[in-house]
C-alpha positions as CSV (number, residue, x, y, z in Angstrom):
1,X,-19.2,3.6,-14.3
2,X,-16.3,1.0,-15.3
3,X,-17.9,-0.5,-18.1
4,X,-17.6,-4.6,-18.4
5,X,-15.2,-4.9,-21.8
6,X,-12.1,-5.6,-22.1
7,X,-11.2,-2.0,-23.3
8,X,-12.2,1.2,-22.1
9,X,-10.5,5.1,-21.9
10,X,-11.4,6.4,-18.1
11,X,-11.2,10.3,-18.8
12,X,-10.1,13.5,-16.3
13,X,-9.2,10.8,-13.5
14,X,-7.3,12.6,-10.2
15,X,-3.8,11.1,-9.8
16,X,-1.0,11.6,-7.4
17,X,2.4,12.1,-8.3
18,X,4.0,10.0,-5.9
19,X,1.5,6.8,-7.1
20,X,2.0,7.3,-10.8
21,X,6.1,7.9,-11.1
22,X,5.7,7.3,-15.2
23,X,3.1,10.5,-15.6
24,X,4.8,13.7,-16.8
25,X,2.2,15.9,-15.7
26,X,1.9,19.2,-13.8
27,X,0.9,18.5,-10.5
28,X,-1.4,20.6,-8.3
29,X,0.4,21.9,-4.3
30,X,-1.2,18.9,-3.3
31,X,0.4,16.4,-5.7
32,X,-2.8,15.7,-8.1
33,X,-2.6,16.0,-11.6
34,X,-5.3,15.4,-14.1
35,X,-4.9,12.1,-16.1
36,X,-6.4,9.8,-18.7
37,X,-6.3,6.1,-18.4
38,X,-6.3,3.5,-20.9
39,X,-7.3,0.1,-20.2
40,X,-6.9,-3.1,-22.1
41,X,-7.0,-7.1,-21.6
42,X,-6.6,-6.5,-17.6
43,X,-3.6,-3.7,-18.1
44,X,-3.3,-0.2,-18.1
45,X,-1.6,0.5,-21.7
46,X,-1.5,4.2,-21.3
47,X,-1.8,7.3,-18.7
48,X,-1.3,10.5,-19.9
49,X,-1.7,14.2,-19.2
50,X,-5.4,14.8,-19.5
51,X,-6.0,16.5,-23.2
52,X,-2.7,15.3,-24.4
53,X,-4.5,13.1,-26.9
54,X,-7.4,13.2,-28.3
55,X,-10.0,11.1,-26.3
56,X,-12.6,8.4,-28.1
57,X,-16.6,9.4,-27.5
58,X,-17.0,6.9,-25.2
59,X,-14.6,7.6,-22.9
60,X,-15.6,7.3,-19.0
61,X,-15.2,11.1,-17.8
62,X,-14.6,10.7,-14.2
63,X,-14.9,14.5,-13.7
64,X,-11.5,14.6,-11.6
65,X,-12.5,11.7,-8.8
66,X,-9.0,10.4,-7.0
67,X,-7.8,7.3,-8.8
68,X,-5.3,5.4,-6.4
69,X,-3.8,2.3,-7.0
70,X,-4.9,-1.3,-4.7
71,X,-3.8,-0.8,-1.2
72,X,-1.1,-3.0,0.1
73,X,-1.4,-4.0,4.3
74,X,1.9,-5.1,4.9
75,X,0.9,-5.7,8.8
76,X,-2.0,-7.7,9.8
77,X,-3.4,-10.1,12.5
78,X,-5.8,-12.0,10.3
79,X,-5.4,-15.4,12.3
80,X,-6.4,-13.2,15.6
81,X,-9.4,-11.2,14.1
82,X,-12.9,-11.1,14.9
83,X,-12.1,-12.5,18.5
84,X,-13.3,-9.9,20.1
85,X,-17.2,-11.1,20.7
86,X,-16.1,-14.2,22.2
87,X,-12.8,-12.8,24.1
88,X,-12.4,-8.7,24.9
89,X,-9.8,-7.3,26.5
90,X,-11.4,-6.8,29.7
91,X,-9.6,-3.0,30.6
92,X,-7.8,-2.1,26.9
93,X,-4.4,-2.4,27.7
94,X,-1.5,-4.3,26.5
95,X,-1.2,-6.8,29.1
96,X,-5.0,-7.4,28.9
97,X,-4.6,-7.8,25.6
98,X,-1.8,-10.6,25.7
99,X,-4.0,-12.3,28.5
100,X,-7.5,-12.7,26.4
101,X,-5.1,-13.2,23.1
102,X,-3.0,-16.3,24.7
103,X,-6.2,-17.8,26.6
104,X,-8.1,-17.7,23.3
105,X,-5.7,-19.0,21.5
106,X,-5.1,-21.8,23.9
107,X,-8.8,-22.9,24.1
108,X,-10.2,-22.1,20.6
109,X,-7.9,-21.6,17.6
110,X,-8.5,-24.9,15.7
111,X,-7.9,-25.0,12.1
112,X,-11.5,-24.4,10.8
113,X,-11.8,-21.3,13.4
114,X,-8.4,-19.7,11.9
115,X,-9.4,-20.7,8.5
116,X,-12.7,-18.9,8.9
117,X,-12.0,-16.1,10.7
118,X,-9.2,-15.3,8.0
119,X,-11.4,-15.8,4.9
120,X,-13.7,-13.4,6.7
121,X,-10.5,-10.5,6.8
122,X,-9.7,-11.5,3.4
123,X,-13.3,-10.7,2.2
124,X,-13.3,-7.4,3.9
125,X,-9.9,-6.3,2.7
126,X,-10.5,-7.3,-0.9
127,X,-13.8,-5.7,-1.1
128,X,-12.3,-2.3,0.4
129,X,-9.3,-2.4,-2.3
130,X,-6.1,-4.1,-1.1
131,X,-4.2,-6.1,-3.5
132,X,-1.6,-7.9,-0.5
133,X,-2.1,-8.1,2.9
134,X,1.2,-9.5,4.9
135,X,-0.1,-11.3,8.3
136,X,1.4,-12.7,11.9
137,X,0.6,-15.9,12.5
138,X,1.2,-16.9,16.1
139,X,3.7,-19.4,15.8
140,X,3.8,-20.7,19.8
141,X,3.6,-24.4,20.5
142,X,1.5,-26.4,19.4
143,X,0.2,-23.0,17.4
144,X,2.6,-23.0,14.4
145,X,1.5,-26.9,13.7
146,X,-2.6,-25.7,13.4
147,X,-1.8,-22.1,11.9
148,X,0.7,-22.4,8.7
149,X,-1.2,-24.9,7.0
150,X,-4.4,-23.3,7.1
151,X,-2.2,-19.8,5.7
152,X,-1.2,-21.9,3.1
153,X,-4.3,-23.5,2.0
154,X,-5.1,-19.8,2.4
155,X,-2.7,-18.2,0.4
156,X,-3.9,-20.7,-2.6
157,X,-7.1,-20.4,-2.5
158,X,-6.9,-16.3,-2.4
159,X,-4.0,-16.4,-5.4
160,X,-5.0,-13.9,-8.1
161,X,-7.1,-11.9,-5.7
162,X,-4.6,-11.3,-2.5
163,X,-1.4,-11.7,-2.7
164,X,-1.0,-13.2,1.1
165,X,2.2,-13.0,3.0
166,X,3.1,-14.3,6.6
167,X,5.2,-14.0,9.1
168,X,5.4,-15.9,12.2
169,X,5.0,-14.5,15.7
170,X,6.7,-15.2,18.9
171,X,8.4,-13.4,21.8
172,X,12.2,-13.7,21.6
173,X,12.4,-15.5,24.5
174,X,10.8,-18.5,22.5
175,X,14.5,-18.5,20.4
176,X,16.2,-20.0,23.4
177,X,14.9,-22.9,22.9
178,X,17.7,-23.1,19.6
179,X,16.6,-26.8,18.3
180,X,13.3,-25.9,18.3
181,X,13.4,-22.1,16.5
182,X,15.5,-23.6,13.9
183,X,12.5,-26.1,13.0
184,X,10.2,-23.3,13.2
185,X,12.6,-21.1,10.6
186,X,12.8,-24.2,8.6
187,X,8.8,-24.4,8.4
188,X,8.8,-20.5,7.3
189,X,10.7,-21.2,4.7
190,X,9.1,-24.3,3.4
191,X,5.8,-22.0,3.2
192,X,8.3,-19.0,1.7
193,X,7.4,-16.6,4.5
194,X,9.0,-14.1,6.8
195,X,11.2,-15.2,10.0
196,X,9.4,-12.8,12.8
197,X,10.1,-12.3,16.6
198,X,8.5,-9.7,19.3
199,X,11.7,-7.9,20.9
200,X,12.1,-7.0,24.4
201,X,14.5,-5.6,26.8
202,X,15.8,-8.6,28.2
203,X,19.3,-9.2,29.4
204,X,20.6,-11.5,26.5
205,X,18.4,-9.4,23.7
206,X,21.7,-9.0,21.5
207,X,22.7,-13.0,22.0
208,X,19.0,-13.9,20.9
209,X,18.9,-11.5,18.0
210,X,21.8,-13.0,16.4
211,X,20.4,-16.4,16.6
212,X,17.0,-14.9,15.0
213,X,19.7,-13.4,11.9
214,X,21.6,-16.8,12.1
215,X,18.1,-18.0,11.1
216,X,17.2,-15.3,8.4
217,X,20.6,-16.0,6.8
218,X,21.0,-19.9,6.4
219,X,16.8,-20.1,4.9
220,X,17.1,-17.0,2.9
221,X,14.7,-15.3,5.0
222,X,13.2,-11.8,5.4
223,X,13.1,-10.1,8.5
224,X,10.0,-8.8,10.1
225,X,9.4,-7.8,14.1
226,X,7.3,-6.3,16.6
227,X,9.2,-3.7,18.8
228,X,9.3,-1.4,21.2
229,X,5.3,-1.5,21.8
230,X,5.7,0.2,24.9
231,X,6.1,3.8,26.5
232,X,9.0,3.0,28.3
233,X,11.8,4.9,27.2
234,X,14.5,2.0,28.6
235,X,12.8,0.4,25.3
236,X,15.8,0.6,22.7
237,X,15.5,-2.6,21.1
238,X,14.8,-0.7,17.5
239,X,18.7,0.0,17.8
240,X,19.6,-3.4,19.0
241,X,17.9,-4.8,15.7
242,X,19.8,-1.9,13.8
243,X,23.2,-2.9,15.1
244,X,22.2,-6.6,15.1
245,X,21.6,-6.6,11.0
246,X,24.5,-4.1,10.5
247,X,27.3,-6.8,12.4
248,X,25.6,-9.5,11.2
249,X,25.7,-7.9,7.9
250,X,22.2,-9.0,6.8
251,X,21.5,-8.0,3.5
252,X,17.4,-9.3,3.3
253,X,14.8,-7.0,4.2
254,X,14.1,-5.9,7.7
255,X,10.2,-4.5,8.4
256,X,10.1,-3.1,11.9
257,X,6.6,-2.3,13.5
258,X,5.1,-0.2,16.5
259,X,8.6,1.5,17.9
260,X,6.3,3.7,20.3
261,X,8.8,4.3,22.5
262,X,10.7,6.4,20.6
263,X,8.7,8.9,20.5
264,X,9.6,9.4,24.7
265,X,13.3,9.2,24.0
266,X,15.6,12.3,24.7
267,X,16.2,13.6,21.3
268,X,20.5,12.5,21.5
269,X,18.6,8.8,21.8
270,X,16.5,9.1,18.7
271,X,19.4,10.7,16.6
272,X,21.4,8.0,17.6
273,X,19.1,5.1,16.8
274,X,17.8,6.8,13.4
275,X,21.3,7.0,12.2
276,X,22.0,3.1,12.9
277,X,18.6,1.9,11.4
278,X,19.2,4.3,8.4
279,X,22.5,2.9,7.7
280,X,21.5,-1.0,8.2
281,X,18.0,-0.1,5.7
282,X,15.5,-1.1,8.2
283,X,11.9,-0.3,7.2
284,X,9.6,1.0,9.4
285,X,5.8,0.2,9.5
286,X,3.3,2.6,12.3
287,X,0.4,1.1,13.7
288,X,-2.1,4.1,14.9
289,X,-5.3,3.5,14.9
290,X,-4.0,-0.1,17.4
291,X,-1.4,2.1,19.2
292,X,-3.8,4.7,19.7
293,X,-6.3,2.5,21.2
294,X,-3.5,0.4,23.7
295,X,-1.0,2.8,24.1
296,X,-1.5,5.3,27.6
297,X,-3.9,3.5,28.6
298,X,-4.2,3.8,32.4
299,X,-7.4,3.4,34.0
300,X,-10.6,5.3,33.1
301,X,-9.8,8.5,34.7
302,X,-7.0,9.2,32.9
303,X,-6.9,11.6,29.4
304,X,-4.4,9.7,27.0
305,X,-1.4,12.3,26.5
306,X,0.5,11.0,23.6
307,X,-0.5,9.6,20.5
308,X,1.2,6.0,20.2
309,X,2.8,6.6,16.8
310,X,6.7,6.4,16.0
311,X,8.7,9.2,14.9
312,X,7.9,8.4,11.3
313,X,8.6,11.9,9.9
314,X,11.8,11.8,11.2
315,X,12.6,8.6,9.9
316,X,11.1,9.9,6.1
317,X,13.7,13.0,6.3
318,X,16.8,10.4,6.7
319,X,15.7,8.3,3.8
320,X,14.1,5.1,5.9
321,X,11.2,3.9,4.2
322,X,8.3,3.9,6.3
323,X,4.2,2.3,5.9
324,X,1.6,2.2,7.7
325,X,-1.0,-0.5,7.8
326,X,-3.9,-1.8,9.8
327,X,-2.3,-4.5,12.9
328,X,-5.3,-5.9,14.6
329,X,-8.9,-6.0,13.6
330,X,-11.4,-6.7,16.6
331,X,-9.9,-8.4,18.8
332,X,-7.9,-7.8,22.1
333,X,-5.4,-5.9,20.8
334,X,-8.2,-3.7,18.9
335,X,-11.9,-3.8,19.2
336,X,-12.2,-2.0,15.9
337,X,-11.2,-2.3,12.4
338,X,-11.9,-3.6,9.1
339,X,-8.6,-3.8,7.5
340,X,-9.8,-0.9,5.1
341,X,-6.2,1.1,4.2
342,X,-8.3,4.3,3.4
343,X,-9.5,4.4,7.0
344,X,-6.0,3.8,8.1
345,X,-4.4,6.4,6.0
346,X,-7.4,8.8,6.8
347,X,-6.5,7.8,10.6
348,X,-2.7,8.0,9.8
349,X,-2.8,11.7,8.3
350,X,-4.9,13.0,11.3
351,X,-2.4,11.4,14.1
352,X,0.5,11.9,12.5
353,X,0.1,14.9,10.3
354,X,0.4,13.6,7.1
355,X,-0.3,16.9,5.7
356,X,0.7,20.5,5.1
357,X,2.5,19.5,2.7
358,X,0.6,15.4,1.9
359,X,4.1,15.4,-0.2
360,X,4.8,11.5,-1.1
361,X,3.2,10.3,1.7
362,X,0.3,8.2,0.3
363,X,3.3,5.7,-0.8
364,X,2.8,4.9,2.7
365,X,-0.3,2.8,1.8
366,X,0.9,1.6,-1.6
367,X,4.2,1.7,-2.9
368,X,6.6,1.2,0.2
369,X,4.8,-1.5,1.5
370,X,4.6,-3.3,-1.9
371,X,8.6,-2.7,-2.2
372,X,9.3,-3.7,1.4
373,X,7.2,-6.9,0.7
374,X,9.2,-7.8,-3.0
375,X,5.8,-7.0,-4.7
376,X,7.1,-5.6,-7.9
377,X,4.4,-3.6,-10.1
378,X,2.1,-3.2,-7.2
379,X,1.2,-0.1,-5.2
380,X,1.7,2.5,-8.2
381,X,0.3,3.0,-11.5
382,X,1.9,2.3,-14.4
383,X,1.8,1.6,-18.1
384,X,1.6,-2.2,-19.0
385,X,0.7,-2.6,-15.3
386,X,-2.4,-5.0,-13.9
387,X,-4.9,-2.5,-14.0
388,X,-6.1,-2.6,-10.7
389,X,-7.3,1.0,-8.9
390,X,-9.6,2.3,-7.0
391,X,-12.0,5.1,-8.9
392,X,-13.1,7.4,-5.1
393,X,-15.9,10.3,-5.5
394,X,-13.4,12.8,-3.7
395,X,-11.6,15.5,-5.7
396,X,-8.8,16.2,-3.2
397,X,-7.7,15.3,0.4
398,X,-10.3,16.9,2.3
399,X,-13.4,15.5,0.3
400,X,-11.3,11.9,0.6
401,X,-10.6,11.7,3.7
402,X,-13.8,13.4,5.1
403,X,-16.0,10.1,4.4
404,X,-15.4,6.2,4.1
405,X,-16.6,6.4,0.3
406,X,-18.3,2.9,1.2
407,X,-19.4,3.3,-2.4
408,X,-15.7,3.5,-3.8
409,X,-15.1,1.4,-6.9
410,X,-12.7,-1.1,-6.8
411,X,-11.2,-2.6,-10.5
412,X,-9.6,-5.8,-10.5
413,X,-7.4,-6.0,-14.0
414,X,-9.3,-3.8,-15.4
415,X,-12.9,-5.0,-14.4
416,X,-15.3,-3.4,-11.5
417,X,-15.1,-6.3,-9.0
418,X,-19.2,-6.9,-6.6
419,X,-17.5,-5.3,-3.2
420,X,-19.6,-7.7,-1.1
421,X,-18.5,-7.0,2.5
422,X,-19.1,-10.2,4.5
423,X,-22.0,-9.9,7.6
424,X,-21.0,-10.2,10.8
425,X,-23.5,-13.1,11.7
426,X,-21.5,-15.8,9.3
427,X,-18.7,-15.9,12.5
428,X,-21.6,-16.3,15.5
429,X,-21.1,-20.0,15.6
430,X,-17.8,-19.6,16.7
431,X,-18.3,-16.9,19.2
432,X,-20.2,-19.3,21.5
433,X,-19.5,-22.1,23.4
């Protein structure tokens, strides 16, 4: 369908409102309008209303199909994927998830392992359309020293393709140890990453938080944590980041991911903390097809009774920007997973009612994550933007978001890239011994 030149017209393409901000256009209830797309040397040089100009005889009609720009994953595990077959959680909760993760790390993450098992995640995610991916890298002794320069080597060898982020990963109690977290932010910046902790409720939380923006401030650093993973609704530590960056008046950006627990709090609680992380312009990223797998977890007599997901509608209505992305991919944390953003937005609308009215919420997927990662011209579409979409046979939200559309179409500027997905059996050698 996208023919192989350098120029082309794609004809009567679907586009949403919130994805393409430069197309005057009347859009449908649903926020589709029909669009034609000019292509040309890897850009996009024009989109227009469709039959606003007259259109050459060749032009591609695509009948109406949903063009959307490249996704952007701006939370990933890529140097914990694909574990699974070789380390399960052995009951699907959080703590059985920590245990397999640590013990796995301890005994098998050499350099060639992580550098496979993230080329494989790469593979996957490029084939199903993402343009940047942001990933945790463990970052626990001796950890940091095996993982960082394989995400470098990493980040090279993907350039042009993936834009690769990361962020390291550590529980705050690791920042105690002050001499050695101030090597470790040193070591983020030298690889121009993200300084990243996992939050808890313990007793000096507010002491150890200002060490962590101590950090941020004196590299230059963005901020990006894991909080509140928990149902426990004594877990406030989304507010304690909130206050921390507003006193420590941080003026980088702050991603904030998970925040389950918020969802338990009396309501006077949630106001409370959505004012403060409004005012300090935290970002928040949801997890749900992870959080719905860990989160209520009891034993296996048990129905599940809430959903995992943060209050992210809440959080839109006060202006906080707010993503979703994919978090683990078959491995303790969860067995499924294949870092493909459509699935996770498909997963996302039905858990958390993105719907009735969609309204801007596929910039969830796209353009908040880009801006939250400094990505400038990715996750919309745009005039004398890379020309890099994805062409989808649906017509609407129910016929894309019904089916995978394995046979989407995925253009790289401006050419139909081979979506190879990667088999399984290339990571069996290191699921035994």
């Amino acid at each position: 369908m996208i023919p192989d030149k350098a120029s082309y017209r794609l004809a009567n393409a679907r586009l949403h409102a919130s994805l393409t901000p430069g197309l005057a256009a009347a859009f449908d209830s649903d926020g589709f309008a029909l669009a034609d797309i000019s292509v040309a040397d890897g850009k996009i040089s024009s989109i227009a209303s469709h039959g606003k100009s007259k259109l050459p005889a060749d032009a591609i009609d695509l009948a109406g199909r949903i063009v959307l720009p490249c996704f952007v994953d701006c939370h990933t595990h890529i140097d914990k994927g694909h574990i699974w077959p070789r380390k399960p959680n052995p009951d699907g909760t959080f703590m059985g998830a920590l245990n397999a993760t640590g013990a796995d790390r301890a005994a098998r993450w050499s350099a060639e392992d992580v550098a496979r098992r993230m080329d494989f995640s790469l593979r996957s995610a490029y084939a199903h359309g993402t343009k940047a991916v942001r990933t945790h890298l463990d970052s626990v002794p001796p950890q940091e020293e095996i993982s960082w320069p394989v995400f470098e080597t990493m980040r090279e060898r993907w350039r042009g393709r993936i834009e690769l982020q990361a962020a390291c990963l550590l529980g705050i109690e690791g920042v105690r140890d002050k001499k050695w977290f101030e090597k470790l932010a040193k070591r983020v910046a030298a690889a121009k990453g993200v300084l990243g902790v996992v939050t808890y409720m313990v007793p000096d939380l507010e002491e150890l938080l200002d060490q962590v923006f101590a950090q941020a401030i004196k590299h230059g650093l963005d901020l990006d944590f894991h909080a509140d993973e928990t149902d426990d609704v004594a877990a406030i530590s989304l507010k304690k980041i909130a206050e921390a960056s507003l006193w420590n008046g941080f003026e980088g950006n702050i991603l904030v991911g998970h925040c389950c627990s918020l969802a338990r709090q009396p309501d006077l609680e949630v106001l409370d903390t959505l004012d403060k992380v409004a005012k300090a312009g935290l970002a928040v990223v949801s997890l749900p097809m992870c959080n719905l797998y860990l989160q209520d977890r009891r034993n296996n007599e048990t129905t599940p009774r809430w959903r995992g997901v943060t209050l992210l509608h809440e959080m839109k209505a006060r202006g906080i920007k707010a993503a979703v992305a994919s978090d683990n991919t078959r491995d303790p944390f969860y067995a499924y997973g294949d870092l493909d953003m459509l699935e996770v937005y498909r997963m996302a609308t039905r858990i958390l009612h993105f719907d009735h009215p969609v309204g801007d919420w596929p910039k969830a997927m796209a353009a908040t994550p880009a801006e939250v990662m400094r990505l400038d011209g990715a996750g919309t579409l745009a005039a004398g933007g890379s020309a890099d979409f994805i062409v989808f046979k649906g017509r609407n939200w129910t016929e894309l978001l019904s089916r995978p559309e394995s046979d989407r179409i995925v253009v790289r500027e401006g050419r139909a890239i081979e979506r190879q997905l990667p088999d399984y059996a290339e990571l069996d050698e290191l699921m035994v011994g």
